[in-house]
N, C-alpha and C positions, 0 to 999 in steps of 0.2 A: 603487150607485145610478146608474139610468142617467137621462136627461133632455136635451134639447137647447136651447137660448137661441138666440133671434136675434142677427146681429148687430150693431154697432154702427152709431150714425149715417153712418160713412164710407162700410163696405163691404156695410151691408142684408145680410150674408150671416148662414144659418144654423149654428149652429157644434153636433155631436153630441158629448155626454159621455160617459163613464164614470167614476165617482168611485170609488177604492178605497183601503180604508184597514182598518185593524185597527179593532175594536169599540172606539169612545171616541177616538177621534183629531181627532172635529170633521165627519165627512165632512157629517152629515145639516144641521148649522149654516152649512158652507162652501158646502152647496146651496143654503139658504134665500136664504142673503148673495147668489148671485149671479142666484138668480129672481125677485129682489125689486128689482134694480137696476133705476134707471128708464131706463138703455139698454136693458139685455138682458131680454127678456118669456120669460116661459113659450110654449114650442110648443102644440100640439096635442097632445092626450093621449096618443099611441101608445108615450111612454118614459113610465118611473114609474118608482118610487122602488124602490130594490135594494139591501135591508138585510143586513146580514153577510157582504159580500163577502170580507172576508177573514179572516174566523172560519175561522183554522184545526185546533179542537178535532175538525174533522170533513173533511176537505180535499177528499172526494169530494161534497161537501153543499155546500161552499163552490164548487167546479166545478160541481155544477150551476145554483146560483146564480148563478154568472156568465154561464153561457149562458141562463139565464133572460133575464138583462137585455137580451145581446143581442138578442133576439129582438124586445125591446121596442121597440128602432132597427131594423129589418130593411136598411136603407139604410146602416148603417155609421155608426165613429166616429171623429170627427175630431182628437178628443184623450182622450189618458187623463189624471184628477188621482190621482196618487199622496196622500194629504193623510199627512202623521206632525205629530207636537205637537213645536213644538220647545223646550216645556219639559221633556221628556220624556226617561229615556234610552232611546236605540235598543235594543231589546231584539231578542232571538234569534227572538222572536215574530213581531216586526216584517218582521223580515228574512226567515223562513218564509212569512209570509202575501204578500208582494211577490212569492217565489221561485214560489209558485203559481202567480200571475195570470203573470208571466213564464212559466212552462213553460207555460200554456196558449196563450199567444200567441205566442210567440215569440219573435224580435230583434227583429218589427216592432214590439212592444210599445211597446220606448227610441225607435224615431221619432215615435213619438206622445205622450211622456209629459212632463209637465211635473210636477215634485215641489213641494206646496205645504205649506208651515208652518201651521201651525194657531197660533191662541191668542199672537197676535202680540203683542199687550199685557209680555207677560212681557221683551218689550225696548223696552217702552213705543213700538213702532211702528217703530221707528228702527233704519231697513233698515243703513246702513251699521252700527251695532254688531252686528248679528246678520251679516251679511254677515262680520266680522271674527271675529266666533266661532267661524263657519260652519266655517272656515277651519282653526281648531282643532281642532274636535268632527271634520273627516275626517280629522286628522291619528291622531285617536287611533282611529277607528273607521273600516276599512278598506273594508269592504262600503258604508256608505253614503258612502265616499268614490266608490267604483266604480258604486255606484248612478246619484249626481249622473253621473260622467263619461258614464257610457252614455247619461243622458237628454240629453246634452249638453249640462250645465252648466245646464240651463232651470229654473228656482226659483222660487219668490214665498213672502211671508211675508203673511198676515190674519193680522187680530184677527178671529176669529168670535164672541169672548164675548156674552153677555147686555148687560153693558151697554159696549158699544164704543162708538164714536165714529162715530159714521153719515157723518161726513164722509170722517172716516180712515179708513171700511171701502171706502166705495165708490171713493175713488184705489186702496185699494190694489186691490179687483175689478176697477178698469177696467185697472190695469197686469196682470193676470191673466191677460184678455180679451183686451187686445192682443197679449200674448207667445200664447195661444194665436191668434190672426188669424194670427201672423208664423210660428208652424209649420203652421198647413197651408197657406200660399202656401207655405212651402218646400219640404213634402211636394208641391206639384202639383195640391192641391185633394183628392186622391187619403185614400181613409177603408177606415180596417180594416173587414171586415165578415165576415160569419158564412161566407163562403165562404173565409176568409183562414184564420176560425177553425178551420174543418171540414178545410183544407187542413193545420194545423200540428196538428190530432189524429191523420189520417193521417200525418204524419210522423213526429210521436211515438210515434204506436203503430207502426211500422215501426222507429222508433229501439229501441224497447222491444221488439220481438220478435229485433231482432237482439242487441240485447245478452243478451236471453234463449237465444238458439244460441248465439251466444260463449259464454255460460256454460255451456250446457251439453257446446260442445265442450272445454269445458276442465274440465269435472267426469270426463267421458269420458276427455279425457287424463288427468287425474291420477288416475282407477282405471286406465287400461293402466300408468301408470307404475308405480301400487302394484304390482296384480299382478304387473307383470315384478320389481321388486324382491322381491317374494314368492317368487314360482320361483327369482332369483337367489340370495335363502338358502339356502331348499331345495336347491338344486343345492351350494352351498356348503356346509352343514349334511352334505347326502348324502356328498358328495366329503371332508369332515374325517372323518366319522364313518367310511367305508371306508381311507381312510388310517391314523386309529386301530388300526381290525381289523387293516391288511396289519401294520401297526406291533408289534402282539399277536402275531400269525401268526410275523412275523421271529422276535421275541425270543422264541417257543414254540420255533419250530425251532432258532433259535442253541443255546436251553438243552439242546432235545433232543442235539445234534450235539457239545454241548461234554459232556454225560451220555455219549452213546456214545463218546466217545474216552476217556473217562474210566474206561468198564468196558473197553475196550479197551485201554489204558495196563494195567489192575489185574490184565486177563485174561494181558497179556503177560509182565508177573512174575510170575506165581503159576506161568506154563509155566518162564521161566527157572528159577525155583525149585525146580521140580519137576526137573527136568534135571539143574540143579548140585546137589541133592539124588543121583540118581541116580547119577551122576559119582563122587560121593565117598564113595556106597556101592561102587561097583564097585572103587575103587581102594583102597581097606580090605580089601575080599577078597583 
């Protein structure tokens, strides 16, 4: 959901959104609460409302979607609302559809993004108990501990319910508003914008054609590796199996050579025999 507010009494500045969040997190309620604030007015029509940003049952639907919204700011955005519920557990879902809008963007993404709670009520308003839970719930869950850190700790907790507290929604909008005023003075005034966008698709598509050569220089190597392990049986198989034969070959010859000593041996008594035979006729006579 894209849309931009003015901003507040102090700095009259205009402040560009992008609201993203899983299907049912609050996003479309977290927008009403803050275009309805009697600081902050709706702009001029040229952003609009930017449903299923982070439906990701379809992630290339969901990217186009988001470049849709873009477009709808062509001047850039000066903060992203991550919104999650924080009655809610963080699910793998959650953490996917975030990972999108990140890979789209980039790292510039975390200088811009401030993470906001939905559905505040559930701690009945009362930032420091949830602040101390907060505390917990990263303890156990890693990524949206690293989520927070990258956005640099930047958080807020609404109540967007139906029936909230119109006094307690709009302190807590206006602390919303201010935490984003203080990150784009500290960005420079400076706002992501669809050349930022178009620049971090060319990078990733550049990232992704090279890890696509890496792969396929290394599908390359490991058929050179096969094949050379293939020839090397081969050569191995060839070289045992000839050695087998000389092995055959020997012990034919050996048996031949130990057969002819053998009739040799038998040829040689049967001459002695015949001799000393001979001998003992002669001497009879």
């Amino acid at each position: 959901m894209a849309f931009s507010v003015n901003g507040n009494k102090r700095t009259g500045k205009r402040v560009a959104m992008l609201l993203v969040s899983k299907t049912g997190s609050g996003k479309s309620s977290l927008a009403n609460a803050l275009l309805d604030t009697k600081e902050f007015q709706r702009s001029r029509p040229h952003c609009g409302r930017h449903p299923g940003t982070m439906d990701v049952a379809d992630e290339e639907k969901a990217k186009t979607e988001i470049r849709r919204a873009i477009s709808f700011c062509p001047e850039g955005f000066d903060i992203f609302l991550v919104v999650l519920k924080c009655d809610a557990r963080f699910t793998a879902e959650e953490r996917r559809a975030i990972e999108v809008v990140a890979e789209m963007f980039g790292d510039e993404f975390y200088k811009h993004a401030i993470v906001v709670f939905s559905h505040g009520d559930e701690f009945d308003n009362d930032e420091t108990e949830f602040r101390n839970e907060l505390q917990e719930i990263r303890k156990k869950i890693p990524y949206l501990d690293q989520l927070l850190t990258r956005c640099g700790n930047r958080f807020a907790l609404v109540d967007n319910g139906r029936r909230c507290d119109r006094a307690v929604q709009d302190r807590q909008i206006e602390a919303l508003l201010s935490k984003a005023d203080s990150l784009v003075s500290s960005n420079g005034g400076r706002k992501y914008t669809s050349l930022e966008l178009e620049a971090e698709r060319r990078r990733a598509e550049e990232a992704e054609r090279k890890k696509a050569e890496e792969a396929e220089r290394r599908r390359a190597a490991e058929a050179a590796e096969r094949q050379e392990r293939q020839r090397l049986e081969v050569e191995r198989r060839v070289r045992a199996e000839t050695d087998q034969f000389r092995s055959r070959m020997m012990a034919q010859q050996q048996r031949r050579s130990h057969q002819e000593e053998i009739l040799r041996t038998v040829g040689n008594v049967m001459q002695f025999g015949l001799l000393l035979a001979a001998v003992t006729l002669g001497n009879e006579g």
